[in-house]
C-alpha atoms as one frame of an Amber mdcrd trajectory, in Angstrom:
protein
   0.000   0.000   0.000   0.920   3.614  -0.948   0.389   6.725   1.192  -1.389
   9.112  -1.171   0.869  12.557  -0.199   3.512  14.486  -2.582   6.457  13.093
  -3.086   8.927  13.612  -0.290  13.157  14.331  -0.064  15.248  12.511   2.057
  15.373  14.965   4.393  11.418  15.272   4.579  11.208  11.508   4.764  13.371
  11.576   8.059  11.408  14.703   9.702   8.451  12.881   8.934   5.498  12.097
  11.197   2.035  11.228  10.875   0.638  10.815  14.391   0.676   7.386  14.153
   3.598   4.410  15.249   3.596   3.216  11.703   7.107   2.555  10.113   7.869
   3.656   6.649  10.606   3.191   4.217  10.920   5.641   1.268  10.627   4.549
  -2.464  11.530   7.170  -5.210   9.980  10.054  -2.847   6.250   7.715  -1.573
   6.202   6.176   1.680   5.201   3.051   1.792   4.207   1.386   5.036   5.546
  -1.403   6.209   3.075  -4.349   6.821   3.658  -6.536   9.949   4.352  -9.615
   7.559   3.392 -13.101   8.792   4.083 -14.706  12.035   6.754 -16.953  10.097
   8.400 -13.785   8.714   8.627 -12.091  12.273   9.895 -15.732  13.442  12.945
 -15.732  11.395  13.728 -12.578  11.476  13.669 -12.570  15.096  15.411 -15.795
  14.989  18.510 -14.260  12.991  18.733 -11.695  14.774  19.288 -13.533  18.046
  21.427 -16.099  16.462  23.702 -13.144  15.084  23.703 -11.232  18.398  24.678
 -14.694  20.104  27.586 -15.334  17.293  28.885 -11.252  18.115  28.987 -12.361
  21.946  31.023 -15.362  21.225  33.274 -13.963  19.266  33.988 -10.863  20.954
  33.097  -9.092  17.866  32.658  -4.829  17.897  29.409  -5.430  16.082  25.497
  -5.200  16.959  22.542  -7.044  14.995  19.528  -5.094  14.847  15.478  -5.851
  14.042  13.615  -3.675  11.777  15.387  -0.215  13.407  17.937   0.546  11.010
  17.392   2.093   7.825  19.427   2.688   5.027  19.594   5.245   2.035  19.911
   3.835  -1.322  20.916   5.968  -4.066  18.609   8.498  -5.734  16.918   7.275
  -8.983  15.811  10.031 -11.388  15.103  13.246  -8.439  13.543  11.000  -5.620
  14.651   9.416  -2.760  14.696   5.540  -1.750  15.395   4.153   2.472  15.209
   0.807   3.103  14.392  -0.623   5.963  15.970  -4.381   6.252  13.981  -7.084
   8.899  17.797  -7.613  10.122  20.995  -5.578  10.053  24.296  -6.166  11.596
  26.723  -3.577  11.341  29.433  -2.056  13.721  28.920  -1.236  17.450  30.269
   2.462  16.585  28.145   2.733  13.816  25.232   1.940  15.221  26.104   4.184
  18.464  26.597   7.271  16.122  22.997   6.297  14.872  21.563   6.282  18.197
  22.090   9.834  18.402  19.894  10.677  15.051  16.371  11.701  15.143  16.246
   8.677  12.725  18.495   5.785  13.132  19.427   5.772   8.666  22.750   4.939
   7.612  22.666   7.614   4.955  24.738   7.586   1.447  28.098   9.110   3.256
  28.254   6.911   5.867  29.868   3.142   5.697  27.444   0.584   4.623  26.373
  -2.178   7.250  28.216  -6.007   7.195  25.333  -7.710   6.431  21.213  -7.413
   5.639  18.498  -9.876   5.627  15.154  -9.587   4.022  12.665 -11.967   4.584
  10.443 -12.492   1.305   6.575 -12.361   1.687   4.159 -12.388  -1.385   4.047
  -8.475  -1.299   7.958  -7.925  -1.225   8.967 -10.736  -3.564  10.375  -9.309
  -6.276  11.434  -6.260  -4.440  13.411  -8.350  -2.628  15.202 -10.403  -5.519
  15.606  -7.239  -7.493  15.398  -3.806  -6.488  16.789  -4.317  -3.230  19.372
  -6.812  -4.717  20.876  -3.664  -7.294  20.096  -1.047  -4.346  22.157  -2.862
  -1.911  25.111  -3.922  -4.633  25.587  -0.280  -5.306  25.612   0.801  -2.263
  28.807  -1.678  -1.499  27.273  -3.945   1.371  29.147  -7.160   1.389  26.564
  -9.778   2.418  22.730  -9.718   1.919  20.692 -12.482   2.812  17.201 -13.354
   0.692  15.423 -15.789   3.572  12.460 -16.864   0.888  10.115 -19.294   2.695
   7.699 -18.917  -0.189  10.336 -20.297  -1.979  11.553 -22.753   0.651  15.254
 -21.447   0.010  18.482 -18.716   1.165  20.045 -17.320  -1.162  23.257 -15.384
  -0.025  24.839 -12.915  -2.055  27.903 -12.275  -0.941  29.647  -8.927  -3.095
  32.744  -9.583  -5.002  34.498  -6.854  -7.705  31.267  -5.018  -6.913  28.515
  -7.454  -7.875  26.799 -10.326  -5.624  27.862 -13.330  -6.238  25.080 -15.657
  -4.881  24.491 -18.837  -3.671  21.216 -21.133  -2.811  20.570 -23.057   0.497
  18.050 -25.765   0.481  16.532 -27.978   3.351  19.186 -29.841   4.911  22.062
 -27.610   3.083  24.534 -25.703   5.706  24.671 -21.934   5.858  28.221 -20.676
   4.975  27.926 -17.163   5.342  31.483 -15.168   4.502  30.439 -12.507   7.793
  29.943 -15.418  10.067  32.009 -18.275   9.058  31.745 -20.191  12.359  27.639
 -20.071  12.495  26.220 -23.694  12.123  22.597 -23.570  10.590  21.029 -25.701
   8.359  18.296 -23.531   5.893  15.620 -25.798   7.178  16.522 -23.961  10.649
  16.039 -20.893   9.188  13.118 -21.594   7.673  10.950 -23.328  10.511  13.037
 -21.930  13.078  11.932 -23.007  16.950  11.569 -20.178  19.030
């Protein structure tokens, strides 16, 4: 679904309020809400997120994951604005501390990119997902993005290499080798059906 209002900046997009706790990204200038998804989707996402938070811990890493809070510019198309709003992102401690700070916490086009995204594909982001997010994130540089489709009943991890993703498919009993967490030990069926 579309809000029906004029076409907004970046900057307008992160003043932005209409009264209500709904959560927007930005594409080419509309907001567009975002829906709560299924239970499934919130599953995994939730799931990742607490499996990459418990993998940071481990390993003493200067990172953070975070759920649905982080969003990210993409590059301008034609004179209007695109943020994205990934269901997970992990990206440095600092980083996300310096975000903290912000009115909104968006990791704008100046700013480093995050380690790694996830989207979770439902029937209304599907091809967003496997496309326009796919080029949006490539050009903006970050080095892992993972497509958790369980329409599709698959991962696909794209992993960027001479600045283009380089991708690879996880089925069923298939185990995740992610190049941002080499030591995590998941199967895709995990993922997929995870047990919370």
């Amino acid at each position: 679904m579309v809000i029906a209002l004029q076409r907004l900046t970046f900057q307008e997009y992160l003043t932005y309020t209409d009264g209500t706790d709904t959560v927007y990204e930005l594409v080419e200038g509309k907001l567009i809400p975002m829906s709560l998804g299924s239970g499934l989707h919130g599953d995994i996402a939730e799931f990742l997120h607490d499996e990459f938070r418990t993998e940071i811990k481990q390993l003493g890493l200067p990172w953070t994951a975070k759920q649905m809070t982080v969003g990210i510019q993409s590059p301008q198309r034609g004179r209007w604005h695109t943020s994205r709003i990934p269901d997970v992102t992990v990206l440095p401690l600092e980083q996300w501390q310096q975000l903290r700070d912000k009115k909104e916490a968006v990791i704008t086009l100046d700013e480093p990119p995050p380690l790694l995204v996830v989207e979770v594909v439902s029937e209304s982001t599907q091809t967003v997902d496997y496309r326009a997010k796919r080029a949006e994130y490539t050009v903006l540089g970050i080095p892992e993005y993972w497509i958790v489709d369980p329409l599709g009943d698959k991962i696909t991890i794209c992993q960027l290499v001479e600045g283009f993703y380089d991708t690879t498919e996880f089925w069923g009993t298939d185990e995740i080798r992610s190049p941002t967490f080499k030591a995590l030990q998941l199967t895709a069926a995990q993922i997929l059906n995870p047990a919370l």
